[in-house]
C-alpha positions as CSV (number, residue, x, y, z in Angstrom):
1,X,2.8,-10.7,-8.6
2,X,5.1,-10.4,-11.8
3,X,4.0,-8.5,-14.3
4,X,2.8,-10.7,-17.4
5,X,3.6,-8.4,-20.0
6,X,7.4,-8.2,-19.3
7,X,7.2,-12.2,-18.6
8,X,5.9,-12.4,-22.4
9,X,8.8,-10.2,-23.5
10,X,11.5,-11.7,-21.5
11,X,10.8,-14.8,-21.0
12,X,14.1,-16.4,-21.0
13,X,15.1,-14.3,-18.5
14,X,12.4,-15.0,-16.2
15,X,12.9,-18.8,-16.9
16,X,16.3,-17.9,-15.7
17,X,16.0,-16.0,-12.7
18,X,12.9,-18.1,-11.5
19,X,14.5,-21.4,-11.6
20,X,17.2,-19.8,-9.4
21,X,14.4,-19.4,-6.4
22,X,13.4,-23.3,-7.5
23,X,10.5,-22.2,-9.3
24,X,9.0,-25.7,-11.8
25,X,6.3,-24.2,-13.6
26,X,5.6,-24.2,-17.0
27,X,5.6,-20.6,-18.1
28,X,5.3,-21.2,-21.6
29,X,1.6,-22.9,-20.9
30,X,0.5,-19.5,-18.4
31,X,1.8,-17.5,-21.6
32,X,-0.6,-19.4,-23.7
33,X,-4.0,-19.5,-21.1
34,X,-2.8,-15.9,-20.7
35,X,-3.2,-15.8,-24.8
36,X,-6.5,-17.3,-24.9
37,X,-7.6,-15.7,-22.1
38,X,-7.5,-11.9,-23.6
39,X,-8.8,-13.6,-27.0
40,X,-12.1,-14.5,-25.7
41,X,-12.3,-11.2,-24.1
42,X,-11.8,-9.5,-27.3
43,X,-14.6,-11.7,-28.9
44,X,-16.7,-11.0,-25.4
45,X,-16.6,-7.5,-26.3
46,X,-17.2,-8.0,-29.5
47,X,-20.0,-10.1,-29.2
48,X,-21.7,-7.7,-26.7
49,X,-21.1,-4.6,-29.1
50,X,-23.2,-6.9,-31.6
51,X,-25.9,-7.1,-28.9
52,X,-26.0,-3.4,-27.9
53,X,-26.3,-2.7,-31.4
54,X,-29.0,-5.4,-31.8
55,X,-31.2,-4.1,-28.6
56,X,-30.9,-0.3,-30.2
57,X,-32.5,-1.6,-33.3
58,X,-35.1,-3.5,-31.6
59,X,-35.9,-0.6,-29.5
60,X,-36.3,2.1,-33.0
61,X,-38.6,-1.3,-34.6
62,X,-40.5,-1.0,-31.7
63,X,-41.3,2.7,-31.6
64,X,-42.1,2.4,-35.1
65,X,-44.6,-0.4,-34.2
66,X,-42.3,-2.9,-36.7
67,X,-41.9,-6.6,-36.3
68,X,-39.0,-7.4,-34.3
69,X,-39.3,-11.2,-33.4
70,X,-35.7,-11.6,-36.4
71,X,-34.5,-9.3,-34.1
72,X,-35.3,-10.6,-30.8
73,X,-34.3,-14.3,-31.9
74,X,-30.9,-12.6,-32.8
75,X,-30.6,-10.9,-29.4
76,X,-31.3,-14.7,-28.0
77,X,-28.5,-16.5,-29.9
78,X,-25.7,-13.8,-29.4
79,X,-26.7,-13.7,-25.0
80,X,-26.2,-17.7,-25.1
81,X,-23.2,-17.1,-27.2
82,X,-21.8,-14.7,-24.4
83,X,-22.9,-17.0,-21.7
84,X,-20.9,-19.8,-22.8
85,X,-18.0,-17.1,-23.6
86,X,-18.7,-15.9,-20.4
87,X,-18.0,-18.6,-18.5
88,X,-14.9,-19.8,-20.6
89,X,-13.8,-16.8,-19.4
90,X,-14.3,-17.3,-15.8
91,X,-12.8,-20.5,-15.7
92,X,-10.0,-19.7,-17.7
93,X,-9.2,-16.2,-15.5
94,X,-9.5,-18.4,-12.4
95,X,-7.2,-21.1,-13.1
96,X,-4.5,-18.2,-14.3
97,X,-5.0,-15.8,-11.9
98,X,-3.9,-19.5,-9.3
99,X,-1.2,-20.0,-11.4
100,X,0.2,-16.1,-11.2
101,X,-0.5,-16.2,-7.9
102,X,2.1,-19.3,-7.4
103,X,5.0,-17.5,-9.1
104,X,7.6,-16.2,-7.1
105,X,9.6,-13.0,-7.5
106,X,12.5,-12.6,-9.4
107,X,15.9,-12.0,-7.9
108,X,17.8,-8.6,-8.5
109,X,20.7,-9.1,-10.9
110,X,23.1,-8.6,-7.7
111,X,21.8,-11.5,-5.4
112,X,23.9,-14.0,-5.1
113,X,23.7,-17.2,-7.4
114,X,22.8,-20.2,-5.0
115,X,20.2,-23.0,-3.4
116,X,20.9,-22.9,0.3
117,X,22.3,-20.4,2.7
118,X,25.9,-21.9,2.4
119,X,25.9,-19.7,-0.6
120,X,24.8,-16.4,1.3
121,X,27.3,-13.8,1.0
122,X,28.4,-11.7,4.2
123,X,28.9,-7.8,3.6
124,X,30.1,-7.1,7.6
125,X,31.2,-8.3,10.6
126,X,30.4,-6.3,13.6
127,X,32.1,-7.3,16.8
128,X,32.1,-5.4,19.8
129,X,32.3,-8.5,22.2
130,X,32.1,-12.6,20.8
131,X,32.9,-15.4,23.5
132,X,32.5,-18.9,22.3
133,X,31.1,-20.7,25.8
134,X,29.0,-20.1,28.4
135,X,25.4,-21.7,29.0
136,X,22.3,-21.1,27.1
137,X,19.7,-18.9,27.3
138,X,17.4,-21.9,28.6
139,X,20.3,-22.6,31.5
140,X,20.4,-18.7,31.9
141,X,16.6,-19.0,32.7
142,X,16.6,-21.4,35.0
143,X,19.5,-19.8,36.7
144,X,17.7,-16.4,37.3
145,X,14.1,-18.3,37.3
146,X,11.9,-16.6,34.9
147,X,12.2,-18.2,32.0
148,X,9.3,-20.8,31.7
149,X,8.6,-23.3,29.4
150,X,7.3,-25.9,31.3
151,X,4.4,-24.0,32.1
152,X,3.8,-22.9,28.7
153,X,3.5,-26.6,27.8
154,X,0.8,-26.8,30.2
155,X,-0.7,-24.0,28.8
156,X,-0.5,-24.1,24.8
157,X,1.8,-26.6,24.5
158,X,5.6,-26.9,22.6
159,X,7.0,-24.0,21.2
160,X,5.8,-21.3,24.2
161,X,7.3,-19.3,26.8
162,X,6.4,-17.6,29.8
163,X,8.6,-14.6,30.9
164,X,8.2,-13.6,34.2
165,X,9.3,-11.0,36.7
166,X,12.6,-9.0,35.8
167,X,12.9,-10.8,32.1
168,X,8.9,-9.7,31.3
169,X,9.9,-6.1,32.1
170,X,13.3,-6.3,30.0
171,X,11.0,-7.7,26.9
172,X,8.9,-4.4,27.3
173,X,11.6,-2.4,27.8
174,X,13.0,-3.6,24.4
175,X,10.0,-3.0,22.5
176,X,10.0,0.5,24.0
177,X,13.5,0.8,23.1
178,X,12.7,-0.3,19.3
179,X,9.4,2.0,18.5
180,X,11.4,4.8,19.8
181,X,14.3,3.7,17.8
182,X,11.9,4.0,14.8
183,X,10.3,7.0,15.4
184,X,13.4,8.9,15.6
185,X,13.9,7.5,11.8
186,X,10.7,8.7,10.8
187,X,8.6,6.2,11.0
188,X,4.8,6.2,12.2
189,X,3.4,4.2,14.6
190,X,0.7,2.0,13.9
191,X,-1.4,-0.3,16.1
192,X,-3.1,-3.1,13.9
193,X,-5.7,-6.2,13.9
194,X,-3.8,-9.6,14.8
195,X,-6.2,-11.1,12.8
196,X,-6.3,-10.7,9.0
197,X,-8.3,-12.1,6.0
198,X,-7.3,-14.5,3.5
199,X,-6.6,-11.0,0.8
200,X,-4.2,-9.7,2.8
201,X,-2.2,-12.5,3.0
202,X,-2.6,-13.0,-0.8
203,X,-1.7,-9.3,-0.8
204,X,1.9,-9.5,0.4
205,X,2.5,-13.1,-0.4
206,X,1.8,-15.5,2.2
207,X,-0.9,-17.2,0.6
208,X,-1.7,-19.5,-1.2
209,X,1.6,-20.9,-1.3
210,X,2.6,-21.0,2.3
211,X,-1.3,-22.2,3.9
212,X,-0.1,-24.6,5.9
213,X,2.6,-21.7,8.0
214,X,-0.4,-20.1,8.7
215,X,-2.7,-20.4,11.9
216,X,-5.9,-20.2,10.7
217,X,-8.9,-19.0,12.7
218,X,-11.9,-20.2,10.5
219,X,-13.9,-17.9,8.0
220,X,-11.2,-17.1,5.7
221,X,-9.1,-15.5,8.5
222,X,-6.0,-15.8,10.2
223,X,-3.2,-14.7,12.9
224,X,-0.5,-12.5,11.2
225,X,2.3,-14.3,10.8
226,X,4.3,-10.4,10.9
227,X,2.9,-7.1,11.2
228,X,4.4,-6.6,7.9
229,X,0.7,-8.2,6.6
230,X,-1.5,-5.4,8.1
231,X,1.0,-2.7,7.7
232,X,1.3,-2.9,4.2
233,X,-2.3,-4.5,3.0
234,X,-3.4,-0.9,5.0
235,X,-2.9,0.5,1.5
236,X,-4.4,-2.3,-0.6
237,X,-6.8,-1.0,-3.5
238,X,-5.5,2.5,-3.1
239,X,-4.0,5.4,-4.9
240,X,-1.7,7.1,-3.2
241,X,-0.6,10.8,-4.2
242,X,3.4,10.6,-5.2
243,X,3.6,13.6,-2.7
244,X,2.8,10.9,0.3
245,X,5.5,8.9,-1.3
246,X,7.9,7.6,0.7
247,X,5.5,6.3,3.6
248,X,7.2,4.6,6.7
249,X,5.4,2.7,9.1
250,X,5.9,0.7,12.1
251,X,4.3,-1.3,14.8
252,X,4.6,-3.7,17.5
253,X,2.7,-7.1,17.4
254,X,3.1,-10.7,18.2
255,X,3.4,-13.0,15.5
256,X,2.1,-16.4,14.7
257,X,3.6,-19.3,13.2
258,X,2.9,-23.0,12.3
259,X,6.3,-23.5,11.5
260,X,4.8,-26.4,9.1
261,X,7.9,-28.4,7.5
262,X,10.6,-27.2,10.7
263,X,10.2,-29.9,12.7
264,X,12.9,-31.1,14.5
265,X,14.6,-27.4,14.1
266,X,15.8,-25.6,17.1
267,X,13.2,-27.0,19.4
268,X,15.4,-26.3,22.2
269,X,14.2,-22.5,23.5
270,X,13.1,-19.4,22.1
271,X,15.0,-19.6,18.5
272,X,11.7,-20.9,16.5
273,X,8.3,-20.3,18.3
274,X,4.8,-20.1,17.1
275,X,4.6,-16.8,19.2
276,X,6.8,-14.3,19.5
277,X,7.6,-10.6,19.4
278,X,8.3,-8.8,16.7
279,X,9.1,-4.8,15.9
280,X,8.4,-4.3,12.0
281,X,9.4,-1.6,9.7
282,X,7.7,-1.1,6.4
283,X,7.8,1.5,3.5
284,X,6.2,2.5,0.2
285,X,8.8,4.3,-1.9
286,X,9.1,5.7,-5.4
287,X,10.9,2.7,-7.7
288,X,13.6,5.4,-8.1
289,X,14.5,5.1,-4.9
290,X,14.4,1.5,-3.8
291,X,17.6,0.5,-3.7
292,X,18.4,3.6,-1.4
293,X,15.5,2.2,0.8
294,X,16.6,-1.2,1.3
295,X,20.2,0.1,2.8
296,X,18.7,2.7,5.0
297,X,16.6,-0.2,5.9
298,X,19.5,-2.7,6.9
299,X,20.7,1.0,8.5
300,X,17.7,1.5,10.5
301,X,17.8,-2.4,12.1
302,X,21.7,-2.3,12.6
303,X,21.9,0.5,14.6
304,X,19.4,-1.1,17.3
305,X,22.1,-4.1,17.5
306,X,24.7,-1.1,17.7
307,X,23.2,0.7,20.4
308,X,22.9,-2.9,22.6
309,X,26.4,-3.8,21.4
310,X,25.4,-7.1,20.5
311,X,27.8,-8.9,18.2
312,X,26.5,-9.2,14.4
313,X,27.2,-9.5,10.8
314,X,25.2,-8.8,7.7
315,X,24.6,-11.0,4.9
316,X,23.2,-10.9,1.3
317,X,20.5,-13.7,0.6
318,X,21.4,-15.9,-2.5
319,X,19.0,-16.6,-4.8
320,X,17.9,-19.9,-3.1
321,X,17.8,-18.8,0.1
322,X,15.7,-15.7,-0.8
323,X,11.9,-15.4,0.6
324,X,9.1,-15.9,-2.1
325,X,8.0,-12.5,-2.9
326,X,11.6,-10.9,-2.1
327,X,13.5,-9.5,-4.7
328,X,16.8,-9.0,-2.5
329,X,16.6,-10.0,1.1
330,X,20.1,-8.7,3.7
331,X,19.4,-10.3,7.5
332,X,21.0,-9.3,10.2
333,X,22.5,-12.5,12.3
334,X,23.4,-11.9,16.0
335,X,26.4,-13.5,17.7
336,X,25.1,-16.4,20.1
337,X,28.2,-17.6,22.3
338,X,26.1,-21.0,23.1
339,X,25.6,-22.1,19.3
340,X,29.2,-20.3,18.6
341,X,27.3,-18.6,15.1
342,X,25.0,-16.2,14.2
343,X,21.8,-16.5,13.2
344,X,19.3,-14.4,12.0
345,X,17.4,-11.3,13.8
346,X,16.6,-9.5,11.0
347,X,15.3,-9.7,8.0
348,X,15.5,-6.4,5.1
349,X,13.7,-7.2,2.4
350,X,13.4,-5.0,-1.1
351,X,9.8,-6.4,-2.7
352,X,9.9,-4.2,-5.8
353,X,6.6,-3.9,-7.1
354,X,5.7,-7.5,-6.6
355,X,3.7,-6.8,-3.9
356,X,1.5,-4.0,-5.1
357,X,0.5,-5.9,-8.0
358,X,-0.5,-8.0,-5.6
359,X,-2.7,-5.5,-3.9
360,X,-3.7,-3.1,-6.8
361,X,-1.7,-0.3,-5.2
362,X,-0.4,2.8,-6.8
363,X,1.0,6.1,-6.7
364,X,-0.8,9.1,-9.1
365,X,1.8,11.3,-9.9
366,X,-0.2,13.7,-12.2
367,X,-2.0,11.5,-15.1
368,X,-0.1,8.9,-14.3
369,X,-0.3,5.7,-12.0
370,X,2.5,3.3,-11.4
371,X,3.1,0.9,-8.9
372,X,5.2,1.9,-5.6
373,X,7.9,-0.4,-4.1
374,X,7.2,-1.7,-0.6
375,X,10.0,-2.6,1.5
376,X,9.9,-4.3,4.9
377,X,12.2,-5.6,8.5
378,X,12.2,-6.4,11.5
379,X,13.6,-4.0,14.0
380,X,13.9,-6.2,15.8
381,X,12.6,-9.8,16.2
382,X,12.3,-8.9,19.9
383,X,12.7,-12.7,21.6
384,X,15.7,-13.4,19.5
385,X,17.2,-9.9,20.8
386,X,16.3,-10.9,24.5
387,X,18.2,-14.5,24.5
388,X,21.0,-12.4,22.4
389,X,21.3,-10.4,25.5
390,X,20.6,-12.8,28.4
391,X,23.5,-15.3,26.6
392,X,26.1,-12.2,25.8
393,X,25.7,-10.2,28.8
394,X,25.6,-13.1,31.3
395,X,28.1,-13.3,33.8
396,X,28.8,-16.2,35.8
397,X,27.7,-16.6,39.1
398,X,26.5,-12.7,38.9
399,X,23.4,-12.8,36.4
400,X,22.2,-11.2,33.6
401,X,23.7,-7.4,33.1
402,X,21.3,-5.0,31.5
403,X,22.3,-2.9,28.5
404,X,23.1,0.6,29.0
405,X,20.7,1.9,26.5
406,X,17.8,-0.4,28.1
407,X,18.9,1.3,31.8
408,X,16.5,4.6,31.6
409,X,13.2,2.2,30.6
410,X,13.8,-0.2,33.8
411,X,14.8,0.6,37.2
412,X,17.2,-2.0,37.7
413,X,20.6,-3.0,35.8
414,X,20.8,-6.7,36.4
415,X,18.9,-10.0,36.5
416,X,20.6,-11.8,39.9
417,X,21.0,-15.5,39.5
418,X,18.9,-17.5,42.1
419,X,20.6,-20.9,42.0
């Protein structure tokens, strides 16, 4: 959540950099509810001062055995005056708390100007080896037979996959490879709920704007769209002592997506699913310290790609391109010979504080209490890593070669074709 103080002071600015993410609402008119809002509190508190005072007197009449029915009548008027305040109140702090709540972040001053990802800027290319042909990894699978989607249909429908065999155990062997990856960068382990409730999503930003992403479960609760929602709402409502400060967590889960609005968008495979692996790294971090973060971040996720010598570039999000509570977003993109491009297996994202807000979360570093930063990516998106490798390390009329990093979690070092 942006902070409405610094929106009243700088506004233009914010009118600015918001219209940048596409943002069309009128800040101007949350400025003024937020006005009126904090002037009926002050003549709430007011008003209730006058009654405390009232209810003291009535009480010292009393004890004195003195008429207070004035008193009482007055005590009667100012609680239906508060009532009526009251609910003002309510109604107005509703309705503006919806409207905050539908404000994106702001973009640093160093993100790219832009509305789509043709703007994107690249900061490397990494190439260790990029051939433009060769099938895909839905031909691979049905070369080597354990890639399924035709039962997955049968089972859940479009948009599944059942691994099987060889490629199941080279999936587990790549999330073993990744939580080990982030433990040696200092990172805890978590294991977390798959099923959240409607604050924690509000918490890091997923609601209420993007419902209709979301696979909902009833009762206010749904799947986790990332681990990045349970990770970081673990320290919602909290005060965390600046000596705790940086935290680093990690964990594996699956993820769930609608994918509401992609229709039509790489239906073919495993590119866009509504289930899929995912490795997720996430940190709380002094402001200080943030933009340090966000690079040792991107560091963290690269090396992963550098250690399976997959093919890969990095690129800066522009400002139209850049997730709604994301302040400054780099992905990783992996080379896939079939689509002759890379796309996107990571994404790094630097939240600021927008986040915390968000969650009432803070650091106490002596008397005082500030909000932390909270950082987040994926490390990595573990079925776009495992067509990555059956596409790049397939060779024809051999099968699938197996990483040498991935060789001491499996006991075998290639995925033989059967066709």
């Amino acid at each position: 959540m942006i902070d409405i103080t610094q929106l009243k002071e700088h506004l233009d600015h914010y009118k600015k950099k918001l219209t940048l993410k596409g943002y069309t609402g009128n800040l101007n008119e949350i400025i003024s509810k937020h006005e009126s809002k904090n002037n009926i509190q002050v003549k709430l508190d007011d008003l209730k001062n006058k009654k405390n005072v009232l209810s003291k007197e009535i009480g010292t009449l009393a004890q004195k055995g003195e008429s207070i029915n004035e008193q009482k009548k007055q005590s009667e008027q100012l609680s239906n005056e508060i009532q009526i305040l009251q609910e003002e109140f309510d109604v107005l702090n509703s309705n503006l708390e919806k409207e905050l709540l539908l404000i994106p972040n702001i973009p640093d001053d160093d993100v790219p100007e832009g509305t789509d990802e043709s703007s994107n800027l690249e900061l490397e290319k990494i190439i260790y080896k990029q051939s433009d042909n060769g099938p895909d990894h839905v031909e691979i699978g049905e070369l080597i037979e354990l890639l399924d989607f035709n039962t997955a249909n049968k089972l859940s429908g479009s948009r599944f996959v059942v691994l099987k065999g060889k490629l199941a155990q080279l999936q587990r062997a790549l999330i073993r490879f990744m939580l080990d990856e982030a433990a040696s960068n200092g990172y805890e382990e978590y294991y977390v709920p798959y099923i959240v409730n409607s604050e924690s999503l509000i918490g890091t930003g997923q609601l209420p704007k993007f419902e209709d992403d979301q696979f909902s479960v009833g009762e206010g609760k749904y799947l986790i769209p990332t681990a990045e929602v349970p990770l970081t709402n673990v320290f919602r409502n909290e005060a965390i002592s600046v000596d705790d400060i940086p935290i680093k967590m990690t964990a594996h889960t699956p993820c769930f997506r609608a994918e509401a609005g992609s229709y039509g968008k790489d239906t073919r495979g495993m590119i866009r699913q509504h289930q899929f692996e995912k490795i997720e790294l996430v940190k709380f971090v002094h402001p200080n310290e943030s933009e340090k973060a966000l690079d040792e971040l991107v560091s963290h996720a690269s090396k992963i790609l550098d250690k399976l010598e997959l093919s890969y570039r990095k690129v800066v999000l522009c400002s139209g391109d850049l997730g709604f509570s994301a302040a400054k977003t780099i992905d990783l993109e992996v080379w896939l010979p079939s689509q002759k491009c890379f796309r996107e297996i990571s994404s790094c994202s630097n939240f600021r504080d927008f986040q915390t807000r968000r969650m009432n979360t803070k650091f106490v570093d002596g008397s005082t209490k500030t909000y932390p930063h909270t950082l987040n990516g994926s490390a990595l998106a573990v079925g776009r890593t495992l067509l990555a490798i059956l596409e790049n390390y397939f060779e024809n009329g051999v099968g699938v070669h197996i990483p040498k990093v991935l060789k001491k979690y499996l006991t075998f070092d290639l995925i033989k074709i059967k066709k």
